[in-house]
Backbone bond lengths (Angstrom), bond angles and torsions (degrees), N, CA, C in turn:
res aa  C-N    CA-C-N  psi(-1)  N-CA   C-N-CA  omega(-1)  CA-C   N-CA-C  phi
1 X - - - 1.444 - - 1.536 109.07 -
2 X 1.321 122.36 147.18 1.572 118.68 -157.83 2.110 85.11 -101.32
3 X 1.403 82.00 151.65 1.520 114.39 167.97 1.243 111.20 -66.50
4 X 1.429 129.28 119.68 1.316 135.04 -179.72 1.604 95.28 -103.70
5 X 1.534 101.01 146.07 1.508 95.86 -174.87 2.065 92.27 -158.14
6 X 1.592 77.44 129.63 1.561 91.35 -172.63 1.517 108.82 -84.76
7 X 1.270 121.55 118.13 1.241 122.36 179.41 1.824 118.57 -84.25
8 X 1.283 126.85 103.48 1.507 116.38 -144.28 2.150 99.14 -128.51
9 X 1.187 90.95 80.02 1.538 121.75 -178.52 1.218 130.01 -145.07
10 X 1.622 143.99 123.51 0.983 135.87 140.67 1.585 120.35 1.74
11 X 1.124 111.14 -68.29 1.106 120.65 -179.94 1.297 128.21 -85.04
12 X 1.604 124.28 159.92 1.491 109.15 178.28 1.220 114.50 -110.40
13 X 1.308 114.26 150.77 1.458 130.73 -171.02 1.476 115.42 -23.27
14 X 1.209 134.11 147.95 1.530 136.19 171.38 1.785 99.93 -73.64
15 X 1.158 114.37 165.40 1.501 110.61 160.70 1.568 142.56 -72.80
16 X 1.849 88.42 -37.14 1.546 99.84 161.39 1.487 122.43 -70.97
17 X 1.794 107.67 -17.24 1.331 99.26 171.03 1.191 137.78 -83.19
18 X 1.443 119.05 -1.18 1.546 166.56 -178.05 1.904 80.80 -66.63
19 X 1.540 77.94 -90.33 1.547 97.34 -163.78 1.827 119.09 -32.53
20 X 1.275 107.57 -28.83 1.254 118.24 -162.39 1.521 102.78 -114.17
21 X 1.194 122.03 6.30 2.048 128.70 150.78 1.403 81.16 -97.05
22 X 1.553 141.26 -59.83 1.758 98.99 -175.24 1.144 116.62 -59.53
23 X 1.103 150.37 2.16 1.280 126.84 -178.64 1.755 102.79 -106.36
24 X 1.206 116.28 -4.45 1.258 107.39 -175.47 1.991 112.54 -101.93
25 X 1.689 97.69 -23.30 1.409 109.91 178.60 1.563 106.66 -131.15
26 X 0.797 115.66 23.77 1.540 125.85 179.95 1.166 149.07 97.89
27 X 1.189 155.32 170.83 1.200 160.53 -171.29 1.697 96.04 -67.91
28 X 1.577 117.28 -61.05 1.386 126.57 -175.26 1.108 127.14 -77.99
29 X 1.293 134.16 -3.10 1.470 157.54 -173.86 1.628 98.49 -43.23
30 X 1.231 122.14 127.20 1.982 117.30 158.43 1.143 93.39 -107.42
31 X 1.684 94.40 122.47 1.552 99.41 128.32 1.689 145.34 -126.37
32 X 0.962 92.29 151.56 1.478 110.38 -167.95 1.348 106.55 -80.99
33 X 1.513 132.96 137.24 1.379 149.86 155.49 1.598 141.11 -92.03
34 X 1.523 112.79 82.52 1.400 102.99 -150.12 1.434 126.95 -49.52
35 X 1.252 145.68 167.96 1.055 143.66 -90.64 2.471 76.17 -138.34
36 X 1.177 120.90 137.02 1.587 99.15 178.30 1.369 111.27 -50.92
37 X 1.691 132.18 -28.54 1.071 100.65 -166.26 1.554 106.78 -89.83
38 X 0.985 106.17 -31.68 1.889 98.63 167.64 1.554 126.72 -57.41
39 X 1.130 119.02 -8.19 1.740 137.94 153.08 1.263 92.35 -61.69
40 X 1.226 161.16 33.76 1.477 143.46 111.26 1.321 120.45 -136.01
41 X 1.390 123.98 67.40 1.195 122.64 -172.30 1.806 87.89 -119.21
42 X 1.338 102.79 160.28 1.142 127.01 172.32 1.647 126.51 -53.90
43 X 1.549 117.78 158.68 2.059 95.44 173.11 1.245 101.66 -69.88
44 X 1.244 157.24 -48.79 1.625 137.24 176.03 0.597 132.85 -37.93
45 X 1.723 129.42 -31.57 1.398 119.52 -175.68 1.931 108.89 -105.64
46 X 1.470 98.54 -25.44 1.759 103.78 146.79 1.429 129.42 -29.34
47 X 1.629 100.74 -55.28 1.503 103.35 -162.74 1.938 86.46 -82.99
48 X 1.067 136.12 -35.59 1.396 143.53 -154.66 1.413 88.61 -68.95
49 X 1.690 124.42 -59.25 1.369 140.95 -177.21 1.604 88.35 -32.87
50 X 1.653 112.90 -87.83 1.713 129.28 -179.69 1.663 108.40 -16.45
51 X 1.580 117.90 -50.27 1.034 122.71 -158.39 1.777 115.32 -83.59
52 X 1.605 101.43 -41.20 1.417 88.69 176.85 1.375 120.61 -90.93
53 X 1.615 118.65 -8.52 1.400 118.55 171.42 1.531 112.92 -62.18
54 X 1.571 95.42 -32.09 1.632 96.14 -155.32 1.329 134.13 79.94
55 X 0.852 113.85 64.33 1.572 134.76 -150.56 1.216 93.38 -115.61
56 X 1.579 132.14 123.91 1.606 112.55 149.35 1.550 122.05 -84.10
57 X 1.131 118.61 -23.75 1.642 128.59 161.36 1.370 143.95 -105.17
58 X 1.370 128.63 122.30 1.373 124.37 175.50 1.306 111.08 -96.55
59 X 1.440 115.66 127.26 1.439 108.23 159.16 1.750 120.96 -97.13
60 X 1.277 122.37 124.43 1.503 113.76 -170.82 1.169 105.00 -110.79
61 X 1.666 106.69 157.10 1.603 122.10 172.99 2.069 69.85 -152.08
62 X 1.671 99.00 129.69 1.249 117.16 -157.83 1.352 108.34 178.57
63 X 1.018 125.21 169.17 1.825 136.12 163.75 1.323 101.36 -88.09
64 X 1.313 115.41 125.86 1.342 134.01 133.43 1.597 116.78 12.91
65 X 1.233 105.06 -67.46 1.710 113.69 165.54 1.352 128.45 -64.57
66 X 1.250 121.65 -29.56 1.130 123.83 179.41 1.749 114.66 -95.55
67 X 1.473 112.10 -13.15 1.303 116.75 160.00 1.639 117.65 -75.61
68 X 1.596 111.06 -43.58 1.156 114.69 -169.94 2.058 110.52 -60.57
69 X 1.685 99.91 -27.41 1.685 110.38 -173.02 1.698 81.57 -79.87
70 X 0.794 150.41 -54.49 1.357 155.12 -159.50 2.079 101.95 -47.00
71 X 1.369 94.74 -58.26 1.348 127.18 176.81 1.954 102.32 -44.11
72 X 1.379 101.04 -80.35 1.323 118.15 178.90 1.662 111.74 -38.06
73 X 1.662 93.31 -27.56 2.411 93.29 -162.77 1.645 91.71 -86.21
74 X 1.895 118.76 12.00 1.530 94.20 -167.36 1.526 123.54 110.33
75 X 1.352 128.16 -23.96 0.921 147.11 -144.46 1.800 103.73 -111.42
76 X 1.153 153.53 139.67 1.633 146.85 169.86 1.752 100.36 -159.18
77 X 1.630 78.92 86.36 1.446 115.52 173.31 1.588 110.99 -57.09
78 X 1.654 123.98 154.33 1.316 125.37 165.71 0.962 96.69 -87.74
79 X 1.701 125.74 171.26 1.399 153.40 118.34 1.298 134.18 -124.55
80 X 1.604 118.62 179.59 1.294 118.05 -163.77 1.741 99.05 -86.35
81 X 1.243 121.20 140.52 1.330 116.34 158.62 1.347 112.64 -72.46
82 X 1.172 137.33 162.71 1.441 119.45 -177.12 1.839 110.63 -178.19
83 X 1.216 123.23 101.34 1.725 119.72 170.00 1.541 105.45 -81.03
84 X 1.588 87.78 168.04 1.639 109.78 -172.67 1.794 92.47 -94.61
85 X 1.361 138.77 120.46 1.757 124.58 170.03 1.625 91.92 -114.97
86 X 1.108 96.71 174.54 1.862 115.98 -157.21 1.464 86.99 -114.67
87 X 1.642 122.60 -35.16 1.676 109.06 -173.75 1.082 118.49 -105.34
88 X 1.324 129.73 95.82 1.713 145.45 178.58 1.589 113.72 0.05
89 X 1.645 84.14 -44.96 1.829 103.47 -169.83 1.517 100.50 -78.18
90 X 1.219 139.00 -5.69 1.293 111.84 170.22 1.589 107.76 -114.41
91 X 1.136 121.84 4.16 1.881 124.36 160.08 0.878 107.08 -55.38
92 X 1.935 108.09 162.40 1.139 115.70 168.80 1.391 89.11 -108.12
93 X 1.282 150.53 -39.55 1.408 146.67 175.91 1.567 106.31 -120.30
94 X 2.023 94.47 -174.86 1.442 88.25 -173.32 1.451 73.12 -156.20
95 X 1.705 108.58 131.38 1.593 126.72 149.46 1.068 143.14 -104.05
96 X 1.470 138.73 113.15 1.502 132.81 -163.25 1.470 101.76 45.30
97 X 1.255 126.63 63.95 1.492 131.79 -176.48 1.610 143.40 24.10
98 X 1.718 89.83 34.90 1.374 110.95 152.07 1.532 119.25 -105.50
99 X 1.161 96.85 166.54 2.021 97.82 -174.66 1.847 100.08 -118.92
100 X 1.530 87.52 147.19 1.992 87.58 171.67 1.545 80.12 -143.52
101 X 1.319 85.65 168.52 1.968 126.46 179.89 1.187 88.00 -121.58
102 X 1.218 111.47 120.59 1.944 134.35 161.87 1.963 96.70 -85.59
103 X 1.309 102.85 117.83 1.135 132.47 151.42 1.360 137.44 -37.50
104 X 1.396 100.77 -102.76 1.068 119.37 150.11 1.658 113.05 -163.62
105 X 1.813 127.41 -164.50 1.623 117.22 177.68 1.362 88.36 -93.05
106 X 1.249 106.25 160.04 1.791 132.17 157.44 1.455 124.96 -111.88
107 X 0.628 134.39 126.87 1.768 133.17 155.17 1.694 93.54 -72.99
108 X 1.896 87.43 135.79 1.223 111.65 174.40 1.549 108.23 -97.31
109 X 1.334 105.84 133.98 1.771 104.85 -174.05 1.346 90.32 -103.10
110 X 1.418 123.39 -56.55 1.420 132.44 -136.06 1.397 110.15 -150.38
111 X 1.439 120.32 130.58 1.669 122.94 149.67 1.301 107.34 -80.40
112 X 1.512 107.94 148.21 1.326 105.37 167.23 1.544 105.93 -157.83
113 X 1.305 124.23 107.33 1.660 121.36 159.52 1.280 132.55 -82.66
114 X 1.183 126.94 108.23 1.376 130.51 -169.65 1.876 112.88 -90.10
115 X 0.539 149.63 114.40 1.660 148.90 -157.97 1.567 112.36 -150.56
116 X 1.302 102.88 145.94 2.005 117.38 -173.36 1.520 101.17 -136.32
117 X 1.270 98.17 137.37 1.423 132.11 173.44 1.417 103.90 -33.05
118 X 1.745 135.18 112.69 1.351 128.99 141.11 1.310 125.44 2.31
């Protein structure tokens, strides 16, 4: 049975990033791209989204906070690994005219802020 995998971004998937969830969940894998107005829904109705589609995977592009509530409902969403590079030529993309190098995906286990006294 193919891997359903919720794609949960503004934006839609790159192609190489396509290419490289088949290779990690299969050749047959769907994924789905939420809809713009569900690109800002809350972690409750995220994880609810996950739950009644039936999804075994989320991929997120999200805040920090809204992954970490995501985290807490049960849920350990993927994302893109991803650096900031200064030379065009070594990105794999470019946003509002910065460049990143895609990594690879991660599973998110955990938020965690660590912080010291002023």
């Amino acid at each position: 049975m193919p891997k359903r995998i919720l794609w949960f971004s503004r934006h839609p998937p790159m192609a190489f990033q396509i290419l490289i969830l088949k290779e990690i969940f299969g050749e047959d894998m769907v994924l789905e791209h939420v809809s713009e107005n569900e690109a800002y829904m809350n972690a409750a109705k995220i994880v609810d989204r996950i739950t009644v589609g039936k999804f075994d995977e989320i991929v997120m592009v999200a805040p920090l906070s809204v992954i970490d509530h995501v985290i807490r409902l049960g849920r350990y969403p993927i994302k893109a690994d991803v650096v900031e590079v200064e030379d065009a030529s070594e990105a794999t993309f470019s946003f509002n005219r910065r460049h990143y190098k895609f990594i690879k995906f991660v599973r998110v286990m955990r938020i965690e802020m660590v912080t010291e006294d002023l």
